[in-house]
Backbone as ProteinMPNN parsed JSONL, in Angstrom:
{"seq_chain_A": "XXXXXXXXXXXXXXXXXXXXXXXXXXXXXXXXXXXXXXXXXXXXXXXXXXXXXXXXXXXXXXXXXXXXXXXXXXXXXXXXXXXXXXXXXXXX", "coords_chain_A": {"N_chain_A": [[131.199, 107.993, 86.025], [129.691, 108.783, 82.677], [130.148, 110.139, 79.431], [128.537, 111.463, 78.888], [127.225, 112.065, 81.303], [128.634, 113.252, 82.799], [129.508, 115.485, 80.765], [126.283, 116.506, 81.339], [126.634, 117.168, 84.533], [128.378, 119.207, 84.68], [127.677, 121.514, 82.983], [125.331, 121.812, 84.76], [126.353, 122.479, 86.879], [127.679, 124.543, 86.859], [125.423, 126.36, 86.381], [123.759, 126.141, 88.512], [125.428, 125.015, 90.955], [127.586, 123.016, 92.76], [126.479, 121.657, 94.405], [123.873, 120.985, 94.292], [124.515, 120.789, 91.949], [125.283, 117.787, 92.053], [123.093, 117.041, 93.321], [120.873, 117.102, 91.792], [121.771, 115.219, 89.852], [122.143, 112.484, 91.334], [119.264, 112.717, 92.136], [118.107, 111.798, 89.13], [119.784, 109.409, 88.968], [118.635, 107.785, 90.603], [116.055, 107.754, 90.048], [116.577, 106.494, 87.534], [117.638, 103.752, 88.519], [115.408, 102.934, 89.713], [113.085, 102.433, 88.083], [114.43, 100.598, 85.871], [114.579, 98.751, 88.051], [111.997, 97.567, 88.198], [111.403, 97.407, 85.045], [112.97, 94.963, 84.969], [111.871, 93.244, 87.007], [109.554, 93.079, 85.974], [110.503, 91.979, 83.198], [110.748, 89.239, 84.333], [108.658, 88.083, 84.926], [107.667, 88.257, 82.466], [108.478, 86.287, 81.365], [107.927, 84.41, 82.69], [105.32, 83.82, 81.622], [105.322, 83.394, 79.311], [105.994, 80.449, 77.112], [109.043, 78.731, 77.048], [110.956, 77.127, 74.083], [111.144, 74.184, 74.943], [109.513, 73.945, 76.938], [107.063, 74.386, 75.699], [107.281, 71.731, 73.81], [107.395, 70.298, 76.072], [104.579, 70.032, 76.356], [103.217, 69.753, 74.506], [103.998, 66.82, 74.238], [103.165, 65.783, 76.762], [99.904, 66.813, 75.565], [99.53, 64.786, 73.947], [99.829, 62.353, 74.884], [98.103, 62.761, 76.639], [95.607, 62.551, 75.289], [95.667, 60.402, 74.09], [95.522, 58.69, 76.121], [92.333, 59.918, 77.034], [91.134, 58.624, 74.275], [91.36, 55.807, 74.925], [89.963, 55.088, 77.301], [87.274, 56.4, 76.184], [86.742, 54.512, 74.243], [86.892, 51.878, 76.03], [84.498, 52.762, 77.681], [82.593, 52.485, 75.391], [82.738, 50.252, 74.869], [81.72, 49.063, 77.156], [78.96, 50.231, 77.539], [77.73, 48.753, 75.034], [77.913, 46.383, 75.637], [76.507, 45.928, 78.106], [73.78, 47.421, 76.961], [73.263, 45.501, 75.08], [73.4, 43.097, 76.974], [71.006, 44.002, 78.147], [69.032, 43.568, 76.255], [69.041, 40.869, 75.53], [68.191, 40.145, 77.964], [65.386, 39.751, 78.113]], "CA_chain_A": [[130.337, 108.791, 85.164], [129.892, 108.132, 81.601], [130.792, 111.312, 79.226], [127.039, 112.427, 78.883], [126.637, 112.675, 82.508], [130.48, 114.433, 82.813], [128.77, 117.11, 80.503], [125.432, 117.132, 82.288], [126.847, 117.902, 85.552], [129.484, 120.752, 84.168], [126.215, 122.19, 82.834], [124.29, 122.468, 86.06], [127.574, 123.108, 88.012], [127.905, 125.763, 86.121], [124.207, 127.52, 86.2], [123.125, 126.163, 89.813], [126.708, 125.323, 91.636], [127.953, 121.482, 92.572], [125.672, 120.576, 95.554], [122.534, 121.362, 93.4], [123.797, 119.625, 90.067], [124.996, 116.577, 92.603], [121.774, 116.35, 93.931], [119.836, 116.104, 90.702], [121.87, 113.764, 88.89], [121.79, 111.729, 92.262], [117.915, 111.947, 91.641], [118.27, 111.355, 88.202], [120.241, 108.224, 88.738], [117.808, 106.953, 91.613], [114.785, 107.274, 88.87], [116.295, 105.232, 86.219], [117.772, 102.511, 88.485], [114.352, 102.722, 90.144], [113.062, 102.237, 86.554], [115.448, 99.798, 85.417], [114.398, 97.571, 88.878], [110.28, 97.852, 87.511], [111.445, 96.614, 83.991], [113.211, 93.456, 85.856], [110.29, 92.574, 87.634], [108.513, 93.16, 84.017], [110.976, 90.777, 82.036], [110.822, 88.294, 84.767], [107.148, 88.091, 84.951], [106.618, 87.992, 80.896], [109.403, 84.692, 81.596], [107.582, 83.02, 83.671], [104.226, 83.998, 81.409], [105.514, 82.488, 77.916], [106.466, 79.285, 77.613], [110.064, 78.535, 76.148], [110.844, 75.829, 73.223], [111.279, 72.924, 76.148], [108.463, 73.992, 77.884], [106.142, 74.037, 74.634], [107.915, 70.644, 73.298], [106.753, 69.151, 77.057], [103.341, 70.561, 76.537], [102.57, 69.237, 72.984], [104.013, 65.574, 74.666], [101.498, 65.977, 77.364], [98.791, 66.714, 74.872], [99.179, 63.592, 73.358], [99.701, 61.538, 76.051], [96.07, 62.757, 77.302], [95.016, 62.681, 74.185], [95.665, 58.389, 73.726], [94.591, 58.408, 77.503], [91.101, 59.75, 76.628], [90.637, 57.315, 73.715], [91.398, 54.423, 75.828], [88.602, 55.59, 78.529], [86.165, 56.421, 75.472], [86.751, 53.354, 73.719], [86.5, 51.138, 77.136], [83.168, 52.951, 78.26], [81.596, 52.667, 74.264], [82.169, 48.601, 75.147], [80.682, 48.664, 78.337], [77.207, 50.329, 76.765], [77.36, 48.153, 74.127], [77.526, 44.937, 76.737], [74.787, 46.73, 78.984], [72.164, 47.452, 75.588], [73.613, 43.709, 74.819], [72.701, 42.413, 77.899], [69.518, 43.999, 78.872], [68.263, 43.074, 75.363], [68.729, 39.517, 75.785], [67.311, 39.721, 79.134], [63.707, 39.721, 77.911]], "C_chain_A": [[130.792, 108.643, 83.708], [130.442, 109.908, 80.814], [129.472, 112.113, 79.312], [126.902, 113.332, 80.358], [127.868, 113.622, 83.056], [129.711, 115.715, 82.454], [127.405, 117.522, 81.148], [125.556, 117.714, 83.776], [127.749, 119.36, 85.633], [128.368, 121.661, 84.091], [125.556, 122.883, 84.208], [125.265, 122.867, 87.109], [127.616, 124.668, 87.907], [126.684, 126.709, 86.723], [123.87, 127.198, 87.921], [124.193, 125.466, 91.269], [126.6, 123.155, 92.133], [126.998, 120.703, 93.349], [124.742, 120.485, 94.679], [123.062, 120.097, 92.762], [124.052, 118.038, 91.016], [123.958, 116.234, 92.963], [120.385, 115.866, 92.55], [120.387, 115.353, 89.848], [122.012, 112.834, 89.356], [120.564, 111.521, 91.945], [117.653, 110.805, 90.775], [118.652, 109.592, 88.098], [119.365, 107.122, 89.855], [116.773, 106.58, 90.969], [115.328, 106.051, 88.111], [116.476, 103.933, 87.081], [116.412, 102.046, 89.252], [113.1, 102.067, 88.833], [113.232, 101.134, 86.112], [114.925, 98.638, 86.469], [112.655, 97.106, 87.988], [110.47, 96.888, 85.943], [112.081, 95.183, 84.426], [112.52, 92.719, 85.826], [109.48, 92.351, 86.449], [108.799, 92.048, 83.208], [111.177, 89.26, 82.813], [109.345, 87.292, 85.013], [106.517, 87.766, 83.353], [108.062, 86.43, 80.954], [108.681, 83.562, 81.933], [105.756, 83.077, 82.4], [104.407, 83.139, 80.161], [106.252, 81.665, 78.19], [107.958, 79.406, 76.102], [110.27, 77.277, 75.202], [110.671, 74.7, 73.883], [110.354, 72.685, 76.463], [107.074, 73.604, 76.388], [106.51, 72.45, 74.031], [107.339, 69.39, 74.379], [105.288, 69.24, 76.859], [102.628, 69.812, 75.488], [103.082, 67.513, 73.625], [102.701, 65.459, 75.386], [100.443, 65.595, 76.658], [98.368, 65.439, 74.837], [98.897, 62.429, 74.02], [98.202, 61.591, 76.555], [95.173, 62.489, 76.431], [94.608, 60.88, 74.192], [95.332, 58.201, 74.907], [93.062, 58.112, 77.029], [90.547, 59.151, 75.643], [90.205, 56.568, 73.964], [90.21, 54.529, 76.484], [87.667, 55.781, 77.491], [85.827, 54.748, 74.987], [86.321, 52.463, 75.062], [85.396, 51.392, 77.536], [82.293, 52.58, 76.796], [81.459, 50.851, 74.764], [81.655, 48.348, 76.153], [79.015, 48.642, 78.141], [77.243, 48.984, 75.942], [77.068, 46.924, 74.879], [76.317, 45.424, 77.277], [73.672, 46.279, 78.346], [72.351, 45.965, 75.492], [72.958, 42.749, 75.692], [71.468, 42.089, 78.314], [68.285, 43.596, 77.841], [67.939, 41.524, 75.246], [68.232, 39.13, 76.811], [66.042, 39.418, 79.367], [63.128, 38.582, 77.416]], "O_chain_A": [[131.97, 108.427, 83.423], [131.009, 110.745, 81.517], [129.402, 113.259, 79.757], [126.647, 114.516, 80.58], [127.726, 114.658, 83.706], [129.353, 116.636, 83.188], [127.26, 118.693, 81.5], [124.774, 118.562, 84.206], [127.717, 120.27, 86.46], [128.111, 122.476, 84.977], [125.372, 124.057, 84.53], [124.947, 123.528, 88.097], [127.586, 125.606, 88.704], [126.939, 127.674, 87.442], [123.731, 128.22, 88.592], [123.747, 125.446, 92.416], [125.732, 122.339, 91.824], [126.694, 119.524, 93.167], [124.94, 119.431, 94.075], [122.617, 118.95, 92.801], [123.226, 117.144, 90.83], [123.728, 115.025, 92.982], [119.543, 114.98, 92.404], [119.684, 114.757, 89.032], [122.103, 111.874, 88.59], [120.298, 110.413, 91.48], [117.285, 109.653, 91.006], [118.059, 108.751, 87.423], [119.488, 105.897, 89.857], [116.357, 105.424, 91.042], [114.796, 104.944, 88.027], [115.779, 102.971, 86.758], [116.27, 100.836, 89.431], [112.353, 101.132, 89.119], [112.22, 100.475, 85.874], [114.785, 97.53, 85.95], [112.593, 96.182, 87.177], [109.812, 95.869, 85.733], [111.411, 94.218, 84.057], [112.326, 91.763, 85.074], [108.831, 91.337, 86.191], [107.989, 91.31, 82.647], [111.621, 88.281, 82.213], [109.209, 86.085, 85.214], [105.432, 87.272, 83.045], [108.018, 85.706, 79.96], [108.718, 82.362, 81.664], [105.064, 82.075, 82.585], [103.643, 82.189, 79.996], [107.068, 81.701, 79.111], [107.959, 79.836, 74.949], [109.675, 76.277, 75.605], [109.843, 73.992, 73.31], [109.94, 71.526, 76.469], [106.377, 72.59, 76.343], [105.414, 71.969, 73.745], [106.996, 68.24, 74.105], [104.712, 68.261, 77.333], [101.518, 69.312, 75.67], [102.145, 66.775, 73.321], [101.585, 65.179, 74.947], [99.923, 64.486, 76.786], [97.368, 64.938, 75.351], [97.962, 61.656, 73.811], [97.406, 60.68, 76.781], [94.014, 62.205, 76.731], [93.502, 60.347, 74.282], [94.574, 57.232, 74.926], [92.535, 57.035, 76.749], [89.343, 58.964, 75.818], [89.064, 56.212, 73.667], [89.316, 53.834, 76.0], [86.722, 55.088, 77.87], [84.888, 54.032, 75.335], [85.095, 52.36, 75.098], [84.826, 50.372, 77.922], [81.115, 52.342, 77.063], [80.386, 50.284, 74.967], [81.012, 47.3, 76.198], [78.164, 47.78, 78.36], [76.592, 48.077, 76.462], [75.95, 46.426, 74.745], [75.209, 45.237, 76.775], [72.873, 45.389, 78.638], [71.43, 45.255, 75.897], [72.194, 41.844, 75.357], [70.897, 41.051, 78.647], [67.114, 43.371, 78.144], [66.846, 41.046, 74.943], [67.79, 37.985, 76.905], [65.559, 38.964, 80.404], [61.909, 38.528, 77.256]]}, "name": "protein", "num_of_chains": 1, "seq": "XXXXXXXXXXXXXXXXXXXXXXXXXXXXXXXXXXXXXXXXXXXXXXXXXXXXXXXXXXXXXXXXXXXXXXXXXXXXXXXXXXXXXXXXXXXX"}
């Protein structure tokens, strides 16, 4: 026990006798670490939700990478039309 909770149990020892104040600063201490588990779960969950410098650093690679992908694939299909119209125009 830290000194706070030293004097909070003297306190209730005092006015409502030892089983009593043991039993509510037993509560007491079941809330917060009940509490305390809830924020866990909370800061492990906003972890996994934002991305860290690494993770943003792979992300912006990525991009680009898809990025000069879909060029390639635009560029390769604009010369296919252009052969096609090319073609079917001289076909006449």
């Amino acid at each position: 026990m830290n000194a706070m909770e030293l004097k909070t149990y003297e306190i209730l020892k005092d006015k409502l006798g030892e089983e009593k104040a043991a039993t509510i600063l037993g509560f007491v201490h079941g809330k917060v670490d009940q509490v305390q588990g809830k924020i866990d779960q909370q800061k492990e969950v906003l972890k996994e939700i934002f991305l860290t410098k690494e993770d943003k650093v792979e992300l912006i690679t990525r991009m680009k990478e898809d990025k000069m992908d879909l060029i390639k694939w635009m560029i390769g299909f604009w010369i296919v039309q252009i052969a096609a119209i090319i073609g079917l125009y001289l076909k006449k």
